[in-house]
C-alpha positions as CSV (number, residue, x, y, z in Angstrom):
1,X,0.0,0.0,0.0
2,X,1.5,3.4,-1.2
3,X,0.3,6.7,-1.1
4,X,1.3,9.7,-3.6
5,X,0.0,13.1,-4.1
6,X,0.4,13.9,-8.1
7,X,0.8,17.1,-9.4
8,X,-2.3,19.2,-10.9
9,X,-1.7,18.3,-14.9
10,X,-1.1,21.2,-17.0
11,X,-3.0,22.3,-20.2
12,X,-2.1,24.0,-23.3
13,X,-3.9,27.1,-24.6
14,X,-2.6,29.8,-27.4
15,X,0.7,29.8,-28.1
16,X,1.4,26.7,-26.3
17,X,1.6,28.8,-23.5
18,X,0.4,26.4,-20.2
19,X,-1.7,26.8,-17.1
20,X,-3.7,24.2,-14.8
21,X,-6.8,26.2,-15.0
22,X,-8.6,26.6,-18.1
23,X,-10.3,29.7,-17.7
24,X,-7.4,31.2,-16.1
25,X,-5.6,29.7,-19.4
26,X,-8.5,31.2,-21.6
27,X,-8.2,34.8,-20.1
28,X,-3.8,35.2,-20.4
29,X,-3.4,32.7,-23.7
30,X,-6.0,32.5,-25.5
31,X,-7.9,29.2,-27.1
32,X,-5.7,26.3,-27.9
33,X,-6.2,27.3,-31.9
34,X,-6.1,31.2,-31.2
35,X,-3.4,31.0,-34.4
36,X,-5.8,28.8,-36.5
37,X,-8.3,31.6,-38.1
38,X,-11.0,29.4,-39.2
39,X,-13.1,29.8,-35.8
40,X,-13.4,34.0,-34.8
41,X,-17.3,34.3,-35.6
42,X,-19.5,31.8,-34.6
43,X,-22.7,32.0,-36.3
44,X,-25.4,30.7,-34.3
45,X,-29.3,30.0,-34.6
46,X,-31.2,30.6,-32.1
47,X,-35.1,28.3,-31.5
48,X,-38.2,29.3,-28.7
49,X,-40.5,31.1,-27.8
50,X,-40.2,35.6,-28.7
51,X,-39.4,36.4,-25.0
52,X,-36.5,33.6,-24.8
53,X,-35.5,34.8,-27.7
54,X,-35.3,38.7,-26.7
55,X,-33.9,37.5,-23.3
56,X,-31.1,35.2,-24.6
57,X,-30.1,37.8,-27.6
58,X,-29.7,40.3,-24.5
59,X,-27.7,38.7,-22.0
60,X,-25.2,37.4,-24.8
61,X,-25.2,40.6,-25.5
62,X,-24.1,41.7,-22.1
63,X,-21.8,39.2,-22.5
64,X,-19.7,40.6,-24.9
65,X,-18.2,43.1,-22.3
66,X,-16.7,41.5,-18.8
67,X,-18.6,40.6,-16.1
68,X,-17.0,41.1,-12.8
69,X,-16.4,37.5,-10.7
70,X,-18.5,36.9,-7.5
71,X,-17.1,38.6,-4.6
72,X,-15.3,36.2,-2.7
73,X,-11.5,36.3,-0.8
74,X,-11.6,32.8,-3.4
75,X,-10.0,35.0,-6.1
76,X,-9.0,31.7,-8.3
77,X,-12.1,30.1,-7.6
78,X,-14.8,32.8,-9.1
79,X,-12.4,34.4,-12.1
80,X,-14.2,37.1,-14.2
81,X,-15.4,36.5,-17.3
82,X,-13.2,39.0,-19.6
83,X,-16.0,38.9,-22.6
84,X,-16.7,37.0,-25.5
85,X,-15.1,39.5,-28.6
86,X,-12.2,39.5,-30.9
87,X,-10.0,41.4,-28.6
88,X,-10.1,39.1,-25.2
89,X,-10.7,35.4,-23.7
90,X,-11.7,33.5,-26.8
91,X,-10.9,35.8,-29.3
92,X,-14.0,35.1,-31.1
93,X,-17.6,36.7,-31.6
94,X,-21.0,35.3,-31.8
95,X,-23.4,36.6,-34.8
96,X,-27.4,35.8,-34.6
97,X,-28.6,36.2,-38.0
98,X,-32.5,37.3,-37.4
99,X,-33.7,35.0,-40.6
100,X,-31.6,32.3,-38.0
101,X,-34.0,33.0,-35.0
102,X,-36.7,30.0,-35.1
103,X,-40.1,31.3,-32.9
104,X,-42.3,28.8,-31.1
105,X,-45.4,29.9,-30.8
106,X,-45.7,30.2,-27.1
107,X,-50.1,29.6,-27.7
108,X,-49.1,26.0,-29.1
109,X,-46.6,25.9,-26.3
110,X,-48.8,26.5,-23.6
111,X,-51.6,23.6,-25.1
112,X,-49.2,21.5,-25.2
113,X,-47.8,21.4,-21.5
114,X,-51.0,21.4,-20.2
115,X,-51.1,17.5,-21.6
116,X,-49.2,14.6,-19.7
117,X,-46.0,14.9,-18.6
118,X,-44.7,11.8,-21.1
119,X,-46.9,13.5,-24.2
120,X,-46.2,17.0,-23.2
121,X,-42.3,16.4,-23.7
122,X,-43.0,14.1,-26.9
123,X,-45.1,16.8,-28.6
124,X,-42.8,20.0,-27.4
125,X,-39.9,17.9,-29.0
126,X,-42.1,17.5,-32.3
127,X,-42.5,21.9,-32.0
128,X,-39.1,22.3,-31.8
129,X,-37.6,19.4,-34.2
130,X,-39.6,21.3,-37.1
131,X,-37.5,24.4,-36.4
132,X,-34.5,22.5,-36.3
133,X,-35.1,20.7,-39.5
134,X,-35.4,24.5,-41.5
135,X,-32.3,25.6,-40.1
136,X,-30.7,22.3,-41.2
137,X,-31.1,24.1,-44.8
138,X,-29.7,27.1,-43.4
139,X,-25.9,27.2,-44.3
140,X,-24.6,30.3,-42.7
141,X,-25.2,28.6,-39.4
142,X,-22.4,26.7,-37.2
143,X,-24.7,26.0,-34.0
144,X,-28.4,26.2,-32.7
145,X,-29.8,27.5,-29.3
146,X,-32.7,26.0,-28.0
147,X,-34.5,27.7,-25.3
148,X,-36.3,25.4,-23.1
149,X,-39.3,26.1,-22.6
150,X,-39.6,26.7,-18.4
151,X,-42.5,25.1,-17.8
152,X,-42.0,21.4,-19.6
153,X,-42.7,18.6,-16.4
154,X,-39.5,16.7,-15.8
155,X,-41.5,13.9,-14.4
156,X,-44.7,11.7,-14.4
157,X,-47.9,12.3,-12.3
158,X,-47.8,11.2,-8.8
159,X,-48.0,8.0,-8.0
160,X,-49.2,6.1,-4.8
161,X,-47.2,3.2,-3.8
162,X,-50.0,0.1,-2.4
163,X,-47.6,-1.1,0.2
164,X,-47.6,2.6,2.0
165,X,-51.0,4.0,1.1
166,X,-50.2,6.9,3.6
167,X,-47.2,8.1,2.4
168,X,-47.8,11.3,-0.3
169,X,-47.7,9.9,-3.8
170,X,-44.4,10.9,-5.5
171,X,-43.7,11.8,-9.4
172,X,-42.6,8.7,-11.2
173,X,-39.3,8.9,-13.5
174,X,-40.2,9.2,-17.2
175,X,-37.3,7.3,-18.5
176,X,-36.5,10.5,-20.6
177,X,-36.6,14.2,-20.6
178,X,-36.9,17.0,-23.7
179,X,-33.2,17.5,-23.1
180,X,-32.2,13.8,-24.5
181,X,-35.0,13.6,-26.9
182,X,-33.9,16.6,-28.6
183,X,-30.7,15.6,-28.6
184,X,-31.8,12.4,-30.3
185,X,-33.4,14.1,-32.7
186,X,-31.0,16.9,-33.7
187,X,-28.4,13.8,-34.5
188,X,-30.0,13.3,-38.1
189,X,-29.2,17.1,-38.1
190,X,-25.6,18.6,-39.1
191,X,-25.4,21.2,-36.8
192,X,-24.8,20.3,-32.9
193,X,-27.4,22.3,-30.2
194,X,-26.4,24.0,-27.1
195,X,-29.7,24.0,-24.8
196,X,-30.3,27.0,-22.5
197,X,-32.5,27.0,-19.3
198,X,-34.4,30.0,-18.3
199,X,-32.4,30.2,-15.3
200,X,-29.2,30.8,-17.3
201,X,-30.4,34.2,-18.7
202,X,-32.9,35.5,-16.4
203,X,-31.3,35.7,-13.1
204,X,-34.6,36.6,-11.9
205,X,-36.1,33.1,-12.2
206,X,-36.3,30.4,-10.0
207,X,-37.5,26.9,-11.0
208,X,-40.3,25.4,-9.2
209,X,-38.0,22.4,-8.5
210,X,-34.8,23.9,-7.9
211,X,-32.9,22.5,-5.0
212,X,-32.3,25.5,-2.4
213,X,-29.7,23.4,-1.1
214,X,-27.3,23.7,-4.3
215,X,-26.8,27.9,-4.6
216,X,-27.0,29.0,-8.5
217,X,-24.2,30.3,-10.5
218,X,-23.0,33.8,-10.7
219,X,-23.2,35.7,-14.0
220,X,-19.5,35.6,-14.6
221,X,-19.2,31.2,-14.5
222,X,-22.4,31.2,-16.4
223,X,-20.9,33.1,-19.2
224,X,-17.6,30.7,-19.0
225,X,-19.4,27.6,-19.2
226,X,-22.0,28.7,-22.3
227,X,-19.1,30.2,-24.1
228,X,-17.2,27.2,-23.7
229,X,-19.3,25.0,-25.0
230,X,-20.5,27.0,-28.2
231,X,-17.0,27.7,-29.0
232,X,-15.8,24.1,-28.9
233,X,-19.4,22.8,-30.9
234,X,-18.8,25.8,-33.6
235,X,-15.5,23.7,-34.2
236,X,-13.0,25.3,-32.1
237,X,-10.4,23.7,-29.2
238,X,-10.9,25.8,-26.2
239,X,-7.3,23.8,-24.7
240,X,-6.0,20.7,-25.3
241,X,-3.9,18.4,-22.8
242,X,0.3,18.8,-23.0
243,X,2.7,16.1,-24.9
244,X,5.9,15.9,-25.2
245,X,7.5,15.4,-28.5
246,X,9.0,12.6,-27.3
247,X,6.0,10.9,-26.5
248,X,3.5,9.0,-28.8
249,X,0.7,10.3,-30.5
250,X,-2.5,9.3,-27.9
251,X,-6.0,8.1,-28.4
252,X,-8.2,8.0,-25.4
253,X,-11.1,5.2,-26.0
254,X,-14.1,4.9,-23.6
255,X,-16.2,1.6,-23.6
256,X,-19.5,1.6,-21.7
257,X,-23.2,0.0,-22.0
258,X,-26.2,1.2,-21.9
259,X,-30.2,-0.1,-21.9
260,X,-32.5,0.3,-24.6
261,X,-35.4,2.5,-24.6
262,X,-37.9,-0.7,-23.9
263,X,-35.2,-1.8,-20.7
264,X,-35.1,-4.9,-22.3
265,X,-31.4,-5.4,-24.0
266,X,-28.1,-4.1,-23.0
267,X,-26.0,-2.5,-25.8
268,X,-22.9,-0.9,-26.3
269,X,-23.0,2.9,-25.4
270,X,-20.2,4.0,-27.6
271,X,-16.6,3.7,-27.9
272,X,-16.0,7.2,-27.1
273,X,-12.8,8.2,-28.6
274,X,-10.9,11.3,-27.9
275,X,-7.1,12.7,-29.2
276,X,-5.4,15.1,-27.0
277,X,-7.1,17.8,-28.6
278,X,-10.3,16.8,-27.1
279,X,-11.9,15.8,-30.4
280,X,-14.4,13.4,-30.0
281,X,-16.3,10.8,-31.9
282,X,-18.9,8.5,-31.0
283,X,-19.4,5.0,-32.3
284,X,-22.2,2.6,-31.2
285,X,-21.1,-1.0,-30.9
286,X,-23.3,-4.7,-31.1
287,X,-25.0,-5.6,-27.9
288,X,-23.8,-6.9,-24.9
289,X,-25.1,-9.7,-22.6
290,X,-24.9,-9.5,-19.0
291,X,-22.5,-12.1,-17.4
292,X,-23.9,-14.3,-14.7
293,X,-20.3,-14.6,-12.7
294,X,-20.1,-11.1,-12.2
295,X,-23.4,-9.5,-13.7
296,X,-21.7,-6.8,-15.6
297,X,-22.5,-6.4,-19.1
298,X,-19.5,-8.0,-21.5
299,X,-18.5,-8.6,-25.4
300,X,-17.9,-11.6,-27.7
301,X,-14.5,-11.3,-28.8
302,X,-15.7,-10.4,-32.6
303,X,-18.0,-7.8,-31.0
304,X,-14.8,-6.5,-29.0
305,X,-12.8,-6.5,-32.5
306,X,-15.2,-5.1,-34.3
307,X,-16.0,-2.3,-32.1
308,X,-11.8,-1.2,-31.4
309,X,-11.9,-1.7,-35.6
310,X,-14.9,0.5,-36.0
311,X,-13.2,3.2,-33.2
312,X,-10.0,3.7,-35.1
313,X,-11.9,3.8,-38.2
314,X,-13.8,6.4,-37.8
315,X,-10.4,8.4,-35.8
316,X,-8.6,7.8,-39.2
317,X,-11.6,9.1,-40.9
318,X,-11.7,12.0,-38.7
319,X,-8.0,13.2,-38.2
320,X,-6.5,11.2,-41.4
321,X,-4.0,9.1,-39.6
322,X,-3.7,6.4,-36.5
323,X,-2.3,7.1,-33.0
324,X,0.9,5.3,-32.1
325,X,-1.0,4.3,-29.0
326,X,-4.2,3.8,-27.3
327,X,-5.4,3.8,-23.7
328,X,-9.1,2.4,-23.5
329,X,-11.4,2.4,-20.8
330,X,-14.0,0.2,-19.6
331,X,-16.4,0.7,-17.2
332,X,-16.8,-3.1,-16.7
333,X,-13.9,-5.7,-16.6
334,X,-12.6,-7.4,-19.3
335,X,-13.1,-11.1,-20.2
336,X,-10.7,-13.3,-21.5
337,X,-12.9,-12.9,-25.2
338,X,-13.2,-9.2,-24.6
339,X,-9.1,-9.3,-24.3
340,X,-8.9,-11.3,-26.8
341,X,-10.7,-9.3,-29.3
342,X,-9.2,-5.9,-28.8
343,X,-5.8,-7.5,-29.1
344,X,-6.8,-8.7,-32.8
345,X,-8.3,-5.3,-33.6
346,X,-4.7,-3.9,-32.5
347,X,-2.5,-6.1,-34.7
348,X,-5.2,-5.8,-37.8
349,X,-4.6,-1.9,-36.9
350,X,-0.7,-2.4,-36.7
351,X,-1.0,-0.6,-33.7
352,X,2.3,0.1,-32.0
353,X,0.9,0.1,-28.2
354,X,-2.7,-0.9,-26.8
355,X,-3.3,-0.7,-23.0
356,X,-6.7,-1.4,-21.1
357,X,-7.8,-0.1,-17.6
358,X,-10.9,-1.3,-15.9
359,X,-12.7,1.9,-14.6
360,X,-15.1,0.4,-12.0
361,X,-18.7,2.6,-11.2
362,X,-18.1,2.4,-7.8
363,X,-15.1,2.6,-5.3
364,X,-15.5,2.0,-1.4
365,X,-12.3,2.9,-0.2
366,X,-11.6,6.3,1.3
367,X,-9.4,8.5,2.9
368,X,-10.1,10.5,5.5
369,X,-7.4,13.8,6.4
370,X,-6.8,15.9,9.2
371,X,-8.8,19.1,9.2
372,X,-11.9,19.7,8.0
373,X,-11.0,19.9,3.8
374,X,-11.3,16.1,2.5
375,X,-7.7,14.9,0.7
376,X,-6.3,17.1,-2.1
377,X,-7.3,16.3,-5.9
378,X,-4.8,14.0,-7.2
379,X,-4.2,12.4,-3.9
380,X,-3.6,8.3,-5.1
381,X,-3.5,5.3,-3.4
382,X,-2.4,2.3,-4.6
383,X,-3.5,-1.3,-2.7
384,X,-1.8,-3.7,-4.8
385,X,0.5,-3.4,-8.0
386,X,-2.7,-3.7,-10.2
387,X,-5.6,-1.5,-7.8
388,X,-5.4,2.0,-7.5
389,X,-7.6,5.0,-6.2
390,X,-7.4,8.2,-7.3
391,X,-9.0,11.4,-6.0
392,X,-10.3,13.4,-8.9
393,X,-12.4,15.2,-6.6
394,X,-10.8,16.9,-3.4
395,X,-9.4,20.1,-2.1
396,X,-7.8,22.2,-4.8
397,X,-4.8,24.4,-3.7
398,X,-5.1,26.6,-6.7
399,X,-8.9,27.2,-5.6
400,X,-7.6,27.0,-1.8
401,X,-10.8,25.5,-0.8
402,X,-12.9,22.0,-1.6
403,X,-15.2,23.4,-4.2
404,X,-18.1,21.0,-3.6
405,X,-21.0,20.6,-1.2
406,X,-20.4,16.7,-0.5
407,X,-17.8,14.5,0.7
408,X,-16.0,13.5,-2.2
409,X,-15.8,9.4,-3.5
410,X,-12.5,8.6,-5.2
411,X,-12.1,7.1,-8.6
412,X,-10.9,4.0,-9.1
413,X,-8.7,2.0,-11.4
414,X,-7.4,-1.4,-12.3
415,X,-4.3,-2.2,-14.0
416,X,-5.6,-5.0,-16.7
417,X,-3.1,-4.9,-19.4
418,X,-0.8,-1.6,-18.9
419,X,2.9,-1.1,-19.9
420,X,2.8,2.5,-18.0
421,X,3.3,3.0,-14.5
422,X,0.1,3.5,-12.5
423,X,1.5,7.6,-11.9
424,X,1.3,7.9,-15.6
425,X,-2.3,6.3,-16.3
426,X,-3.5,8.1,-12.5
427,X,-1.7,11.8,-14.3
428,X,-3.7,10.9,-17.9
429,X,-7.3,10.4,-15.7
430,X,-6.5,13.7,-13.9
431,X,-5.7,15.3,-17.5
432,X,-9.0,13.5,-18.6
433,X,-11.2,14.8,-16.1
434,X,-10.4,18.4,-17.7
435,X,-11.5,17.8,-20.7
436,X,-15.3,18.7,-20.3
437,X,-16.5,21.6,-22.4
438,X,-20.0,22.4,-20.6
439,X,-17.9,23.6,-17.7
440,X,-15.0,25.4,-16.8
441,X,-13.4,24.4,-13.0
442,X,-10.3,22.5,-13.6
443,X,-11.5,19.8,-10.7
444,X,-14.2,17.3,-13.0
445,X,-14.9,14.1,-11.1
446,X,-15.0,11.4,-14.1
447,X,-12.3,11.5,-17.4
448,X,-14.0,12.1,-20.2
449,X,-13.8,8.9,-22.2
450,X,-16.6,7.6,-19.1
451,X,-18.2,10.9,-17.6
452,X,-20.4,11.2,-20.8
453,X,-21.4,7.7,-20.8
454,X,-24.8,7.9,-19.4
455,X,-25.2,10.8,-21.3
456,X,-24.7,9.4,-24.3
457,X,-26.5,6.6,-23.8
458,X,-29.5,8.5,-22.6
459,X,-29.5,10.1,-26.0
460,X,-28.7,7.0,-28.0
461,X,-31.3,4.6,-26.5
462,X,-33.7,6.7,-28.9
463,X,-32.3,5.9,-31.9
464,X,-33.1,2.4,-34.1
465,X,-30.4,-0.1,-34.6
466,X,-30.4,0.6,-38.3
467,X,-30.1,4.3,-37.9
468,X,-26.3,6.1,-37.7
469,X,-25.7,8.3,-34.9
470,X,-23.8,11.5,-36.1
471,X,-20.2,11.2,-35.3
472,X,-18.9,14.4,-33.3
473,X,-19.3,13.9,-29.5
474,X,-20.5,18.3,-30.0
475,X,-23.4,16.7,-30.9
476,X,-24.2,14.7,-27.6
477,X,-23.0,17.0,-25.1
């Protein structure tokens, strides 16, 4: 048993100038592609009703000049947002055409939410698909806005439960929400969509179901994490995470499962795969079958091949060449056929160097440190020569405080078939963790290749087997 406290990993902005915070990064450097011209006005469409409209125009309006950070002695913590124009931060601007603004009529809106929960989402998505399917003609147009509509239920009616007829009957889960069946339906689109909650432009309004408990965000983080994520879905690399020449060119592949829509059959969520650049693609794999040893969900060997095949496939088609080496993750553990299959994929792919980590849902072990702040990020112990836990989460020096509202669980991670030292792979999560472009703190619990996996599977469940989700992970997140 060995403990180690790792280093907070570094990222590259313009420049190749480095920092370990990304909007601190954003603000002195610029974007990772600030020399690459091809991103510097993002032209977006904008979909709901004429008030969200108005109200969203406005405030990204306002949010072309700074906005002043939260006052707090946490200086590093809440960082002003310098603005979104040519000059500053991004180095970029954001037109809205107004024969690119998409109205719902708020009348139809209204009918319509006064139906079932299930059929008021179904039929709001139907509204707002139609817009989305006009601007798919439209081709000065790099990314849509879709204003939520505020009063769409997130749940089912109440429900009494038989066996305790006097407790008060509580909403039943849906099994979906607009935000994933939009998503669904804007991947037969070619444009990705960034949805906005009232709450994001109207400081003013508070959802009926907002926890109390959890306080909103100020002004200044709200513009961060919007402008993040338009930027990097209008095609641009916010940052990107550091290599040495010396080292091998990386892909990052994530391998998780999801259920179908139905909750009958188990299939492949994705192979997520992402370079060092952060660019993603998605590919949906065969289905899975849950094992009865260890009732996780696990590949045939020719699934497993296939799916590695289909991964690197679609990376050459992306980026035109192969990485020297690949690290995938898998949210269950690998079978003998699963290892055997994604060893075949690597020598049919002439791959120079393949290594596989088990990244387990759950990890019991913690650490407990003097004081009242948890242990710092980065903090790793390792039980055995193939078992490790990694805190992802935890108190932050830059920050100088724990920025979260529970005690944190650590990450864990198995050594299955790894040439790297367990620093390297625990320094690569850490890295990973930073690579999430609908926020901005520098602290993100999950690395990327799994933190979208329920995400994406939430979105993909609606899809048919014979239909082809769109490839760009912009499009899912």
């Amino acid at each position: 048993m060995k403990i180690a406290i790792l280093d907070e990993p570094q990222l590259e902005f313009g420049g190749g100038s480095r920092h370990i915070d990304p909007r601190s990064g954003i603000t002195n450097y610029g974007p990772a592609d600030a020399a690459d011209t091809k991103v510097r006005t993002i032209r977006a469409a904008i979909i709901g009703t004429q008030e969200a409209i108005e109200g969203v125009r406005g405030w990204l309006d306002r949010c072309r000049e700074p906005i002043a950070a939260k006052l707090s002695h946490l200086s590093h913590y809440y960082v002003p947002f310098p603005g979104f124009d040519t000059s500053v931060g991004y180095r970029s601007a954001i037109v809205i055409n107004s024969r690119l603004e998409r109205r719902i009529n708020r009348r139809a809106l209204n009918e319509i939410i006064e139906l079932k929960p299930a059929d008021a989402i179904r039929r709001s998505v139907e509204l707002y698909d139609v817009e989305l399917a006009a601007l798919n003609e439209e081709p000065q147009c790099d990314v849509v806005i879709v204003c939520k509509p505020e009063a769409l239920p997130e749940r089912g009616e109440p429900i009494a439960d038989p066996k305790r007829p006097w407790k008060e009957p509580r909403p039943a889960p849906l099994g979906f929400d607009f935000h994933e069946l939009l998503k669904a339906r804007s991947l037969r689109t070619t444009r990705p969509i960034q949805i906005v909650k009232r709450e994001t432009w109207d400081p003013t309004y508070k959802p009926k179901d907002r926890d109390d408990r959890r306080p909103q965000q100020d002004e200044a983080t709200k513009a961060w994490n919007l402008h993040t994520a338009l930027y990097y879905k209008a095609g641009g690399v916010p940052w990107r995470m550091t290599r040495d020449n010396k080292d091998l060119t990386n892909c990052f592949v994530g391998v998780s499962f999801y259920r179908s829509i139905d909750g009958q059959s188990l299939q492949t969520s994705v192979a997520q795969v992402f370079n060092e650049r952060g660019d993603g693609v998605i590919v949906r794999g065969a289905q899975a079958t849950a094992s009865r040893d260890d009732r996780q969900p696990h590949l045939t060997a020719d699934d497993a091949k296939d799916l590695l095949e289909a991964s690197l496939a679609r990376y050459r088609s992306e980026h035109r060449t192969l990485p020297a080496r690949v690290m995938l993750h898998k949210t269950s553990s690998f079978t003998p056929e699963e290892l055997e299959g994604f060893h075949a994929a690597a020598e049919s792919e002439h791959l120079d160097q393949l290594e596989l980590l088990w990244i387990p849902r759950a990890e019991p072990t913690r650490l407990f440190r003097i004081g009242e702040q948890p242990p710092l990020r980065g903090t790793m112990l390792s039980l055995n020569a193939t078992r490790h836990v990694l805190y992802t989460r935890g108190a932050v020096p830059f920050y100088k405080t724990y920025p979260g509202m529970y005690v944190p669980n650590a990450l864990s991670f198995r050594m299955v078939d790894v040439d790297s030292s367990p620093e390297k792979v625990a320094a690569e999560l850490l890295a990973l963790t930073k690579m999430n472009w609908n926020a901005t703190q520098l602290d993100g619990k999950q690395p990327i290749t799994v933190r979208t996996a329920d995400a994406i599977g939430s979105i993909l469940k609606h899809l048919g087997p014979t239909e082809r989700p769109a490839p760009r992970y912009a499009f899912y997140m």
